[in-house]
C-alpha positions as CSV (number, residue, x, y, z in Angstrom):
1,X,1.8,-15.2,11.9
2,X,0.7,-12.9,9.1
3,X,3.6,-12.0,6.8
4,X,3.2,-9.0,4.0
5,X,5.9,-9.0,1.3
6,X,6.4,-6.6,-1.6
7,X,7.2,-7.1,-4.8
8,X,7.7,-4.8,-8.4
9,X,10.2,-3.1,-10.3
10,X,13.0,-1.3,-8.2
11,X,13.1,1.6,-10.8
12,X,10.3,3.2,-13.4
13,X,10.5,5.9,-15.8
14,X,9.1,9.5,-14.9
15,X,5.0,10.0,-16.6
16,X,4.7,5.7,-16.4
17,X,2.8,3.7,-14.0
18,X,4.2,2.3,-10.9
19,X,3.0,-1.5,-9.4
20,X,3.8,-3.2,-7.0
21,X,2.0,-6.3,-5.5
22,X,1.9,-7.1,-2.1
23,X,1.9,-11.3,-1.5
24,X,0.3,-12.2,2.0
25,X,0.4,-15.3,4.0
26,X,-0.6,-16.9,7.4
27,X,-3.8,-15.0,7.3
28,X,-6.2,-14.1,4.4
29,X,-7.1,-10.7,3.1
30,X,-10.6,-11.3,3.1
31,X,-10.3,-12.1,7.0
32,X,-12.7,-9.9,8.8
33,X,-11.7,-6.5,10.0
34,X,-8.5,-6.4,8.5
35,X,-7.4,-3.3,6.2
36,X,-4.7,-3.5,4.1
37,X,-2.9,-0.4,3.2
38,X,0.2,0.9,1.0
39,X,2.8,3.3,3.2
40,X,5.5,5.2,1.5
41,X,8.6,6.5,2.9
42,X,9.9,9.4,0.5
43,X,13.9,9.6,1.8
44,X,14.5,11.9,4.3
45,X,10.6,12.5,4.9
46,X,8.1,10.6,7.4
47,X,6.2,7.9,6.4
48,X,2.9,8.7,4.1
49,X,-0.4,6.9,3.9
50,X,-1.4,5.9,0.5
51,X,-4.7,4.0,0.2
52,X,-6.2,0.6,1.5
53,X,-8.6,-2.2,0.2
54,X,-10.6,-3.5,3.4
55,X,-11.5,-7.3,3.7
56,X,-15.1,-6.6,1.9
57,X,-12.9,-5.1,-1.0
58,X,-14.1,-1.5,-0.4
59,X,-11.3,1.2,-1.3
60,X,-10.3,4.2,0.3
61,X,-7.3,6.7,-1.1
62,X,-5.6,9.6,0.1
63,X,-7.3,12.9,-1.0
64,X,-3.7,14.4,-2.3
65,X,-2.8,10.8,-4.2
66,X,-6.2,9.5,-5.4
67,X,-6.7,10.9,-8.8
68,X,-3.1,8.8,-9.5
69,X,-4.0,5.7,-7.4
70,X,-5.8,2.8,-7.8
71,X,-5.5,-0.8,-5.1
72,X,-6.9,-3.9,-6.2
73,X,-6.7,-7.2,-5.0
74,X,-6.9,-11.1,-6.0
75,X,-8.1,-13.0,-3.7
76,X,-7.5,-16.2,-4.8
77,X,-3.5,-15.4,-4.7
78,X,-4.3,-13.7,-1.5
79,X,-2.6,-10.3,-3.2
80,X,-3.6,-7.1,-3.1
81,X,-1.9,-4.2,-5.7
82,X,-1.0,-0.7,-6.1
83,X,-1.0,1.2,-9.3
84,X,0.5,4.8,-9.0
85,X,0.0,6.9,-12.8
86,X,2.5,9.6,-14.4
87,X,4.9,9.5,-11.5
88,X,7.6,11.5,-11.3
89,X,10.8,11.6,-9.3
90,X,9.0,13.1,-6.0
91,X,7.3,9.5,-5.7
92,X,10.9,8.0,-5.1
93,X,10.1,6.0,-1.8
94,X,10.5,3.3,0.1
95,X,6.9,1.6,0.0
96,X,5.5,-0.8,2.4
97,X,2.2,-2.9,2.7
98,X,0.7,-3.1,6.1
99,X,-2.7,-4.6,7.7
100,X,-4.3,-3.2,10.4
101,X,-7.0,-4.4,12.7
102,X,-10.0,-1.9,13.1
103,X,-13.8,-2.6,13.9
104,X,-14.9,0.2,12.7
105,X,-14.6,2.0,8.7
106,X,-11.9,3.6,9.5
107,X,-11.0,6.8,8.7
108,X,-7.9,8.2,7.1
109,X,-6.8,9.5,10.5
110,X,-7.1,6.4,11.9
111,X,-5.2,4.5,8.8
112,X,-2.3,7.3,9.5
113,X,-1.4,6.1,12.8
114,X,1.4,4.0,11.7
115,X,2.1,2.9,15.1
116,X,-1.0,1.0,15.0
117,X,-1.0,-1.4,12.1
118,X,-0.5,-5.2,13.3
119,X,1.9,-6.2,10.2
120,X,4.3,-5.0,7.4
121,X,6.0,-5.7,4.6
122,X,10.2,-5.2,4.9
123,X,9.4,-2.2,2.1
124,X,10.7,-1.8,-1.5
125,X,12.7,0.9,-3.2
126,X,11.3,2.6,-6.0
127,X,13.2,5.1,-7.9
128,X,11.7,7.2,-10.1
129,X,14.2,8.1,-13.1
130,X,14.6,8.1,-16.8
């Protein structure tokens, strides 16, 4: 059984840089197929698609979050990160990691469908404040 857990500070200052790291075991990242995303949950709102790193290490971000974002991953710690840039309190969220099973690229619709995705993390708070 695959099991995704975040991990990062709980609160960051507005215009710094948010990480978090996402630790998975029972399966590896590199396994074929498998896409591994970042989900946020702003409070009160639906959940939000961030970005993912796909088991060849390709990278694919969310046209309104991309010029902020960057996913990365260490393989040999089975890891993979987010870095958010010059947040500011409107990135206060829950945020989860999540794989998902596809055999094709998939597209940004596809990595949208939350229902679909085979695992997540238990999600972290972030709060954005000074």
């Amino acid at each position: 059984q695959v099991q995704l857990q975040e991990s990062g500070p709980g609160l960051v200052k507005p215009s710094q840089t948010l990480s978090l790291t996402c630790t998975v075991s029972g399966g590896s990242i590199t396994t074929t197929y498998y896409y591994w995303s970042w989900i946020r949950q702003p409070p009160g709102k639906g959940l939000e698609w961030i970005a993912y790193i796909a088991y060849t290490g390709n990278t694919y971000y969310s046209p309104s979050l991309k010029s902020r974002t960057s996913i990365s991953r260490d393989t040999s710690n089975n890891q993979f990160s987010l870095q958010l840039s010059s947040v500011t309190p409107e990135d206060t969220a829950v945020y989860y990691c999540a794989a998902r099973f596809v055999l094709q690229p998939p597209t940004m619709k596809t990595m949208k469908d939350h229902h679909a995705y085979n695992y997540w993390g238990q999600g972290t708070q972030v709060t954005v404040s000074s």
